[in-house]
VMD Tcl script that draws the C-alpha trace (Angstrom):
set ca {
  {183.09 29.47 74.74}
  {184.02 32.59 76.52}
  {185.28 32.68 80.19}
  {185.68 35.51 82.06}
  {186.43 34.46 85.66}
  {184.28 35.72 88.61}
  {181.64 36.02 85.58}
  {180.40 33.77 83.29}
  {181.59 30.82 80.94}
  {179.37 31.33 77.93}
  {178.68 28.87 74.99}
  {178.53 30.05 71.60}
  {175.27 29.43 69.89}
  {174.32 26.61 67.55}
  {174.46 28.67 64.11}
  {178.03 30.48 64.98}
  {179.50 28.26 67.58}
  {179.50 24.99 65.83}
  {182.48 23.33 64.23}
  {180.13 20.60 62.37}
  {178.76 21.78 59.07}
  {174.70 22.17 58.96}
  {171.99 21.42 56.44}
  {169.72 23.98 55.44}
  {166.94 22.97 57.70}
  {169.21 22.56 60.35}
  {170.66 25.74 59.73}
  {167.32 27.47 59.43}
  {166.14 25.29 63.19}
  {169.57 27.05 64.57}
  {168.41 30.93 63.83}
  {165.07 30.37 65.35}
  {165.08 32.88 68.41}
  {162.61 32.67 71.65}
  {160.56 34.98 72.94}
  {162.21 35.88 76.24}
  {160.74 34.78 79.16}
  {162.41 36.79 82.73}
  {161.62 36.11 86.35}
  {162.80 37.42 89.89}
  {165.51 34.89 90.42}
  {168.41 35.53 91.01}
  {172.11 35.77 88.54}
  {174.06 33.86 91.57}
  {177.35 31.62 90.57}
  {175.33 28.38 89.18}
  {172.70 29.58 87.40}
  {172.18 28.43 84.09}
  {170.94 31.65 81.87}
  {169.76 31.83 78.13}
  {172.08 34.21 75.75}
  {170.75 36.73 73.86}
  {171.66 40.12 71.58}
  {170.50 43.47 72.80}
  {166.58 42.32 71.45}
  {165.57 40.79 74.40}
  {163.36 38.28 72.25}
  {166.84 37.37 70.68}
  {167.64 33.88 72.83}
  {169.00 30.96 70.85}
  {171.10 28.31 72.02}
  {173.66 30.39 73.52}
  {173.59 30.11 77.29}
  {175.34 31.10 79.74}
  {176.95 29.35 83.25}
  {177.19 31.98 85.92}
  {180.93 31.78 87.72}
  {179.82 34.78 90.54}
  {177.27 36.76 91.52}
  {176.35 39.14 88.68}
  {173.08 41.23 90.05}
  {173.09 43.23 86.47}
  {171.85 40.06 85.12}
  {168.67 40.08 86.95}
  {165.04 40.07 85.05}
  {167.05 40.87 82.32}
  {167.75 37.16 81.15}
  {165.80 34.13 81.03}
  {167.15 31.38 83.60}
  {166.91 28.07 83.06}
  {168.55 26.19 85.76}
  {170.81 25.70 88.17}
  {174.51 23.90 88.71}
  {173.61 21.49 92.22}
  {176.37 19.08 91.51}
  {179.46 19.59 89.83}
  {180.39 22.99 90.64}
  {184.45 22.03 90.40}
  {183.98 21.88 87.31}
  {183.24 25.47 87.09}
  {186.06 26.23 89.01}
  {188.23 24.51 86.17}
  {186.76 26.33 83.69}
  {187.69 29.69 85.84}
  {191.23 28.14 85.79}
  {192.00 27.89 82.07}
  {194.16 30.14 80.45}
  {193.01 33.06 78.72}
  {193.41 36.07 76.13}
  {191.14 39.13 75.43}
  {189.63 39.13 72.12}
  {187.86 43.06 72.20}
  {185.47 42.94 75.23}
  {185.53 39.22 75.43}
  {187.40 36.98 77.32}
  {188.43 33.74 75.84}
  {190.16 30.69 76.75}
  {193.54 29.87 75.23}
  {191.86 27.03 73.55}
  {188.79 25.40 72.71}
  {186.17 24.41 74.82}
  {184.16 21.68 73.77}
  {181.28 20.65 75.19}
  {181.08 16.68 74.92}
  {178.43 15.90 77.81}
  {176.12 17.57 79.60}
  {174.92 14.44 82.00}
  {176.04 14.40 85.59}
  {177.19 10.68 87.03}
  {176.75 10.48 91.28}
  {180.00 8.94 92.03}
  {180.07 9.60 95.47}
  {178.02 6.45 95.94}
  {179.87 3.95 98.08}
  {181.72 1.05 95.97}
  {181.41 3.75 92.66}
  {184.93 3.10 91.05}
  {184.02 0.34 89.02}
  {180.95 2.25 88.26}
  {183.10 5.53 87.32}
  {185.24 3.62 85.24}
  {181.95 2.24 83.47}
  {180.54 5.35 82.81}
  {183.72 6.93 81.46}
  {183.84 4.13 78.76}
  {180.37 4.34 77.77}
  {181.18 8.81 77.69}
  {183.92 7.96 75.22}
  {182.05 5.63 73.22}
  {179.16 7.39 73.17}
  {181.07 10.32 71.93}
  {182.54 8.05 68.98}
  {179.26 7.25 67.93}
  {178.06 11.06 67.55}
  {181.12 11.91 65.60}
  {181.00 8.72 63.18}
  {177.44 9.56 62.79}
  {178.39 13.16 62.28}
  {180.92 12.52 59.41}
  {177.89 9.54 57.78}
  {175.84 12.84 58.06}
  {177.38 15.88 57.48}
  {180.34 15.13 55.36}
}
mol new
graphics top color blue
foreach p $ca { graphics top sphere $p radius 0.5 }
foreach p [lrange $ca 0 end-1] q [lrange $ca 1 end] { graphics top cylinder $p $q radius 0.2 }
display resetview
């Protein structure tokens, strides 16, 4: 994941981003690119845009989370959503410590993604439920990498 602060915290794609080993036909599912698809909304801190090379049918699963207003994004790359909850964690990920690798700006460390669901805990009597959740997250996580190593040894 790169993170350049003010910017953008972008995730690697599948096919070069990915510390589990692949199959052919997942490797092959990985390259597949999308044609891209561009409208007039805006590249405003939240947005949720698809990665791409210079070929602007080049979009995998590289994406992008924007941390600022960048207006050079615009109708340029496809967006996909939008952070409406959450957006602290954003700020942490503008907080972590970084190094420039050539033009890129990555953290210290490695960023892995483990979740991408967002739990409501500002629901009144939500502690038990937090706690809940947070299990379940961790177990759930568990069961992905045990499955992983069955898998993909």
């Amino acid at each position: 994941m790169q993170v350049d602060k003010g910017f953008v915290a972008q995730v690697a794609d599948v096919a070069n981003g990915r510390s589990a080993p692949m199959n052919e036909e997942q490797r092959r599912e990985a390259e597949k690119t999308v044609v891209g698809e561009f409208s007039d909304v805006k590249h405003v801190r939240g947005i949720l845009s698809m990665g791409r090379y210079d070929d602007p049918d080049s979009g995998s699963s590289s994406f992008s989370m924007l941390l600022g207003n960048s207006p050079h994004l615009d109708g340029k790359y496809a967006i996909f959503g939008k952070v409406t909850k959450g957006d602290d964690t954003l700020a942490k990920l503008e907080q972590l410590p970084t190094r420039k690798e050539g033009i890129f700006v990555m953290p210290t460390e490695r960023i892995t993604i483990l979740s991408s669901y967002y739990y409501d805990t500002e629901k009144e009597n939500c502690e038990q439920d937090r706690s809940i959740l947070k299990r379940k997250l961790a177990a759930s996580a568990i069961e992905v990498e045990r499955q992983r190593m069955k898998c993909f040894p």
